[in-house]
N, C-alpha and C positions, 0 to 999 in steps of 0.2 A: 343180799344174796342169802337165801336159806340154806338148813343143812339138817340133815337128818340124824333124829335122837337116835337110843339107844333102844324105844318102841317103834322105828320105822315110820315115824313123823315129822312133816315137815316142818321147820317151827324157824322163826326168825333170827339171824344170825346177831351174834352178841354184842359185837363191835361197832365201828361207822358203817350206815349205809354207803352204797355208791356215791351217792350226791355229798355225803358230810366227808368223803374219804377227800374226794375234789379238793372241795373246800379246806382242808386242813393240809392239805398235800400244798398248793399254793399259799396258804397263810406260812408252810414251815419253812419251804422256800424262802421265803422273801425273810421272814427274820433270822436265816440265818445268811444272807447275805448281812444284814444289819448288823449283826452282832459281831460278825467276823471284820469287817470294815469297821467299824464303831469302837472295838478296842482297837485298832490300830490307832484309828486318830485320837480314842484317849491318850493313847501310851505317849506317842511323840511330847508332848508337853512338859511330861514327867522325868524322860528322857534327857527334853532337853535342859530342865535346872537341875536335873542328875551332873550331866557335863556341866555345866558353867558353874557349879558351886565347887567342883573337883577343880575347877583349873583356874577358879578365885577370880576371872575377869572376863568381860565380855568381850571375844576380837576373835578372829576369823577361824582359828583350831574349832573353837563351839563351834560355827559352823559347820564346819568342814568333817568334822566329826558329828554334828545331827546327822547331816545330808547324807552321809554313806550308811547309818543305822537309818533311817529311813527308808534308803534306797534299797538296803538285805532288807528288811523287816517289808515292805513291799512287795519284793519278787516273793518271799514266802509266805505273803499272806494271799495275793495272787494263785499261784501256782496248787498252793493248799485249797483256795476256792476253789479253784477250776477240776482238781480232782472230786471232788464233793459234790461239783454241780455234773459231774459225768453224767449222763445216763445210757444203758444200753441194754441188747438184748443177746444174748449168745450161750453157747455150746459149754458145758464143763466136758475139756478133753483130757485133761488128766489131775493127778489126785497123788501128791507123793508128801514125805515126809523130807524138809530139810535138815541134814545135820551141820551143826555148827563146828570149828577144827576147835579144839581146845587150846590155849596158851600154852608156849613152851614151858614156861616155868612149873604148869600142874603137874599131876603126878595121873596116870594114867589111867584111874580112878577115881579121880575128879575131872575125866574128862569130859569133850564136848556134850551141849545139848541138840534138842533139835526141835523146829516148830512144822507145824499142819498150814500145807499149799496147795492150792486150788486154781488151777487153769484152769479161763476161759477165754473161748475164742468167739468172738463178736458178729453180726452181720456183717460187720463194717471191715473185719476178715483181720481186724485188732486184738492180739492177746492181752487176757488181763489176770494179774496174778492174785489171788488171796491168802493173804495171811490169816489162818483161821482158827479158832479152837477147835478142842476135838468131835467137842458136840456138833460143831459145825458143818467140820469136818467127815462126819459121819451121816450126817444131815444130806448130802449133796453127795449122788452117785456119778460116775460116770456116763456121758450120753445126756444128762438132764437137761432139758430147756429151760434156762432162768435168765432172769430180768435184774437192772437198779434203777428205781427213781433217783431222779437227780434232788441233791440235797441230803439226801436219804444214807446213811452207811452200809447197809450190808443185802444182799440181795435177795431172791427169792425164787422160788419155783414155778415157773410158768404155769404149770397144773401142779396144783395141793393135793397130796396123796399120804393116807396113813393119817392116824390125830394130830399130828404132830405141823407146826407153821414157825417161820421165823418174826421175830423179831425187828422190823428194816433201821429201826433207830440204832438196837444197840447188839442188834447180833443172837439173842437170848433164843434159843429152842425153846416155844414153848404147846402148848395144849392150843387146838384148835376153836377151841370153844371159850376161850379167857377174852375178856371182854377187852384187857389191858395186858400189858405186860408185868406181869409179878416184879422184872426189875428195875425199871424206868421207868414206868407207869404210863408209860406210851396209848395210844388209843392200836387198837387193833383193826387194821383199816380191812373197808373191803377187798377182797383180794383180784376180781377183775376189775377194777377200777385204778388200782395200782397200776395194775397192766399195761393198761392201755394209755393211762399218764406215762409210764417209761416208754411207751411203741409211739407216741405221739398220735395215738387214733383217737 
């Protein structure tokens, strides 16, 4: 996808093509299926001569005690997939700041914080909430049509407007024109191409 300089020339956009964006959109996919499964069944092993050296014999508590950290360490590594491999396309309807209630014991003055949330409402007529930074957070108006590749963390703007693009790996606001991401050094993908990997077109 081209974009126009700063002289009103068309000139080749800096990042992946459409076609390398594919391609790496499905290669990131898939390893990160791998890697998220792949330390789970490292772990178990480690896990389990963790408990049998604790309890000095092999007999059925080891068991019993793998099988239920297995069985939690599974649902959350499931559940954690499945949010990750979301994708979807929808609405930002609203844009507030959460305050957190401070503990009794502080003084009222050290009281609560608060973080940057971002409602969006889906085709799929699914709200979805973002916890965001502020740059983010400021990033994303009200009314915007944005997208998430599945795999992918943080979402995007259906139409790019102003120099400014995110980040989909790690969230980072950055320059339209950065071929990478200055802080993950992510490739900066084509941007309908993205698209339409999240619209499934």
């Amino acid at each position: 996808m081209p974009y126009d300089n700063c002289d009103g020339e068309s000139v080749p956009w800096p990042g992946l093509s459409a076609e390398q964006t594919g391609v790496w959109l499905h290669r990131y996919q898939r390893n990160a299926r791998v890697y998220a499964w792949g330390f789970y069944v490292a772990l178990l092993p480690l896990v389990f001569i963790i408990i049998w050296t604790s309890m000095g014999e092999l007999n059925a508590d080891v068991f019993w005690s793998l099988g239920f950290f297995a069985l939690v360490t599974f649902l959350l590594a499931f559940f954690s997939q499945r949010t990750a491999e979301a994708q979807w396309v929808g609405v930002v309807v609203d844009k507030y700041i959460k305050t957190t209630t401070p503990p009794r014991h502080t003084s009222g003055r050290n009281g609560g914080s608060g973080y940057f949330c971002i409602a969006v409402l889906t085709k799929q007529n699914k709200k979805v909430l973002i916890r965001a930074s502020q740059a983010v957070y400021a990033y994303f108006a009200l009314g915007d049509l944005i997208f998430k590749a599945p795999a992918l963390n943080w979402p995007e703007k259906a139409t790019l407007a102003g120099s400014t693009r995110m980040c989909l790996c790690c969230g980072a606001v950055l320059q339209q024109l950065e071929a990478a991401c200055p802080r993950c050094q992510a490739p900066v993908l084509d941007h309908d191409a993205a698209f339409r990997f999240s619209a499934n077109e």
